[in-house]
C-alpha positions in Angstrom: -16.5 17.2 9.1 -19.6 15.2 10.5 -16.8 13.2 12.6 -16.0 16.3 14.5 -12.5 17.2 15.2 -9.5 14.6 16.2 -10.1 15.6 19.9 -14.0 14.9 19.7 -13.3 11.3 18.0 -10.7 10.7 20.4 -12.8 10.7 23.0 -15.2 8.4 21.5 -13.0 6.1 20.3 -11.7 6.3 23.9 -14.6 4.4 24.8 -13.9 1.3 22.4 -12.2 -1.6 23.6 -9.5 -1.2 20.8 -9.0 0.7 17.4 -7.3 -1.2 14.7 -5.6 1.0 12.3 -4.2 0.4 8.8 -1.1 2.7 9.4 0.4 4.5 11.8 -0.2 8.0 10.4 -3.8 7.8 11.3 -3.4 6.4 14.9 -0.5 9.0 15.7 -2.6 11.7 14.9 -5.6 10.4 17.3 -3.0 9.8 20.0 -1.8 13.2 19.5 -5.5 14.2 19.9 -5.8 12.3 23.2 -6.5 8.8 22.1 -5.3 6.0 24.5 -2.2 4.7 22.9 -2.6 1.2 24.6 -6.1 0.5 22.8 -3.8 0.9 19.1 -3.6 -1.8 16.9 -1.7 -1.5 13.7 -3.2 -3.9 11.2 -1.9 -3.2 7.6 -3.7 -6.2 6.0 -2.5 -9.9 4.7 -1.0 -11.6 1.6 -2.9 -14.1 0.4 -1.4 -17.8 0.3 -2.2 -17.9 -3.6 -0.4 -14.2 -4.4 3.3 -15.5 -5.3 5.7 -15.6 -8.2 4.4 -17.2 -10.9 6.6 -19.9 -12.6 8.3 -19.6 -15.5 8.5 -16.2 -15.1 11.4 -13.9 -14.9 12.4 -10.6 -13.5 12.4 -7.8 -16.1 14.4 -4.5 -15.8 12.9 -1.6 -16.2 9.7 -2.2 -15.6 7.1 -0.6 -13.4 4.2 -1.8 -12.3 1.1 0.4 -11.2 -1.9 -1.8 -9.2 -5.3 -0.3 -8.2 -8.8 0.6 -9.9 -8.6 4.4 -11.3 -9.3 6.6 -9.1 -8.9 10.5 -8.9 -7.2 9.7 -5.5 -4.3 7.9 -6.7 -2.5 10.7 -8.7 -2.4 9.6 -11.6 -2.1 13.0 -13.6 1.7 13.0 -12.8 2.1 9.7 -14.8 1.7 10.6 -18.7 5.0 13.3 -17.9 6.4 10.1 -16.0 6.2 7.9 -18.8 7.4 10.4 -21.5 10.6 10.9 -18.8 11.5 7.2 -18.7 11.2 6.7 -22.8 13.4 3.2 -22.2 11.4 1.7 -19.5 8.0 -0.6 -19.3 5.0 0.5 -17.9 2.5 -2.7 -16.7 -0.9 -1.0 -15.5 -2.6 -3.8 -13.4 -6.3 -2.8 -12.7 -9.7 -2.1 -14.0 -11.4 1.5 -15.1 -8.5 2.8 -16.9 -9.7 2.6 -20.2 -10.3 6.6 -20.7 -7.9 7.6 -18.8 -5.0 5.9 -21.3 -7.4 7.0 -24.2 -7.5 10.5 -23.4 -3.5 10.6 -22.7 -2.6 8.5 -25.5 -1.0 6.2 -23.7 -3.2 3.4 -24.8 -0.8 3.8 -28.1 2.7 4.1 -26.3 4.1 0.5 -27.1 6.1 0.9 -23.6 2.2 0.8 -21.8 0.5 -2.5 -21.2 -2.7 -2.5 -19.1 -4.0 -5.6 -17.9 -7.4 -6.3 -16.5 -6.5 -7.4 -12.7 -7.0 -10.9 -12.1 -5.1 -13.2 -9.5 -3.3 -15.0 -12.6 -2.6 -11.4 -14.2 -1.7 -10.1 -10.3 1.4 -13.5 -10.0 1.9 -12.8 -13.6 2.6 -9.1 -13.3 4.5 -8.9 -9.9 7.0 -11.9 -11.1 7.8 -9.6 -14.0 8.5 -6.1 -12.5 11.4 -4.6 -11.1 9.8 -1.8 -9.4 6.2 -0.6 -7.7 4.6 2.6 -8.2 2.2 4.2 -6.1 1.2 7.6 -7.0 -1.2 8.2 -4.7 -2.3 11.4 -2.8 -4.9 9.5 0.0 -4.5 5.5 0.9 -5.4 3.6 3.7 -3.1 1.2 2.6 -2.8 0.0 -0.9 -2.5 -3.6 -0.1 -0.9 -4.1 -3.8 2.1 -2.2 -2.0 2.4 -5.0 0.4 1.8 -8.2 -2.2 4.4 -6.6 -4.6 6.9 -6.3 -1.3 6.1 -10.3 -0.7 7.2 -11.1 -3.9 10.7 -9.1 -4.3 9.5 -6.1 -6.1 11.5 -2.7 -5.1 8.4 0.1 -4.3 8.3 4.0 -4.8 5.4 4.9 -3.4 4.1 8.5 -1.9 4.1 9.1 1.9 0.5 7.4 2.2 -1.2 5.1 3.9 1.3 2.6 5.5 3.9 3.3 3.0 6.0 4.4 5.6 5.5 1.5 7.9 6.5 -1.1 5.5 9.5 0.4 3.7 12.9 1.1 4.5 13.3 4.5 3.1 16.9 3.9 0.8 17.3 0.7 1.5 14.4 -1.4 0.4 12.1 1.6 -1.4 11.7 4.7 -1.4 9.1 7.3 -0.2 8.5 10.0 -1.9 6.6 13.3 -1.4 2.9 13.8 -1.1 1.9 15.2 -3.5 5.7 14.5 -5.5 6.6 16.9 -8.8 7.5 14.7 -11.7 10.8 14.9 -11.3 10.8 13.8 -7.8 9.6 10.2 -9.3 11.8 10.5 -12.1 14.7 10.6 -9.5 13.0 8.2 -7.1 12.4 5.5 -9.8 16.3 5.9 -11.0 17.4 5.4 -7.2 15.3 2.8 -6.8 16.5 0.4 -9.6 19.9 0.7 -7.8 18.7 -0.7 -4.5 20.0 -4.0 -3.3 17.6 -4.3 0.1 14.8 -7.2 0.4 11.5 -5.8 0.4 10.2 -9.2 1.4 11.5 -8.6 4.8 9.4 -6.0 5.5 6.3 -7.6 5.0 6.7 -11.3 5.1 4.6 -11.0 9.0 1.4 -9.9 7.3 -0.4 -12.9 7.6 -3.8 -13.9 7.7 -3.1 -15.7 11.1 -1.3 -12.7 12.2 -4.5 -10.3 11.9 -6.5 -13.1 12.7 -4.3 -13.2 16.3 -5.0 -9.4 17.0 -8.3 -9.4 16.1 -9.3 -12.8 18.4 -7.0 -11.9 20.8 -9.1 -8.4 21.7 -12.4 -10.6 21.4 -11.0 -12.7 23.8 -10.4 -10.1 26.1 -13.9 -8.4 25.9 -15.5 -11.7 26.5 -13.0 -12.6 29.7 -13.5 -8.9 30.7 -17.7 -9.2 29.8 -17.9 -12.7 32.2 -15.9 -10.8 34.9 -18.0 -8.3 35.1 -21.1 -10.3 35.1 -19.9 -12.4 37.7 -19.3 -9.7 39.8 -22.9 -8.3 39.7 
């Protein structure tokens, strides 16, 4: 509320060279509000060189992978009823915090849970094993874990936050699903999903470091050609 309403920020923002977003959810609304659309930049973030399949290791059916730090934010009360839904399939819970969460649902006990404390090794490890992403969550500004799992051939379900829509190919490469979704609407999603045939690496493979690098140098750039300009005109 201390930001004041989409019109009031618009207006500030108005007064910013550019705005770099991390999806285009956020920067349609401000636009909407009266933002200048030519000072958008959509930036959803990088894959690191080092985040890629790790060898040896194969592709495993039916297996989900979840990827952040608990949080109350990424929905996670949905997934104990996912899990008991989807008795024949593995769940790989890549993160850190979770520990009393999986206590206190029991899920520390279900043999078709493995949590692993995130790592880059366990990060290669886990993506090069699962067949499909999962993202729960009911606010993201990204989650960059979306786009690393993409990069290396995993299928995602993820909810319609963040830049999920950006990045996947609703039906084809993924699948979006509600905000907030009902069990069953992951249920169904994850079942439709293990049918796809699309390459999620070709939504993401852009998203570089030298990419954003580009768009962020190439409005500094600017400024400073803009900055001498001015100054030599005084």
């Amino acid at each position: 509320d201390e930001l004041g309403d989409l019109t009031h920020q618009a207006q500030i923002l108005n007064q910013a060279h550019s705005i770099h977003f991390n999806c285009s959810a956020n920067s349609d609304s401000l636009v909407g509000a009266g933002l200048n659309p030519e000072k958008v930049r959509l930036v959803f973030g990088a894959v690191d060189s080092d985040c890629c399949p790790q060898v040896g290791v194969k592709r495993e059916s039916k297996t989900i992978l979840l990827a952040s730090r608990y949080s109350e934010r990424k929905g996670l009360s949905l997934l104990p009823q996912v899990i008991s839904l989807l008795p024949e399939w593995k769940f790989i819970i890549l993160g850190r915090g979770w520990e009393e969460f999986l206590q206190k649902n029991n899920l520390n006990k279900n043999p078709n849970v493995e949590y692993k404390y995130f790592t880059k090794d366990t990060r290669n490890i886990a993506m090069s094993r699962a067949s499909l992403f999962l993202s729960l969550s009911n606010l993201e500004g990204g989650p960059i874990p979306l786009i690393e799992s993409m990069r290396m051939g995993v299928i995602p379900v993820a909810t319609d936050t963040g830049f999920a829509r950006d990045l996947i190919l609703d039906g084809k490469n993924g699948i979006v699903i509600p905000n907030p979704p009902t069990p069953a609407q992951v249920y169904e999603a994850i079942l439709t999903a293990s049918e796809l045939t699309g390459s999620p690496q070709e939504s993401v493979q852009h998203l570089s470091w030298d990419r954003l690098a580009k768009i962020v140098m190439g409005d500094a750039e600017a400024i400073w050609n803009s900055e001498r300009f001015n100054l030599a005109h005084e």
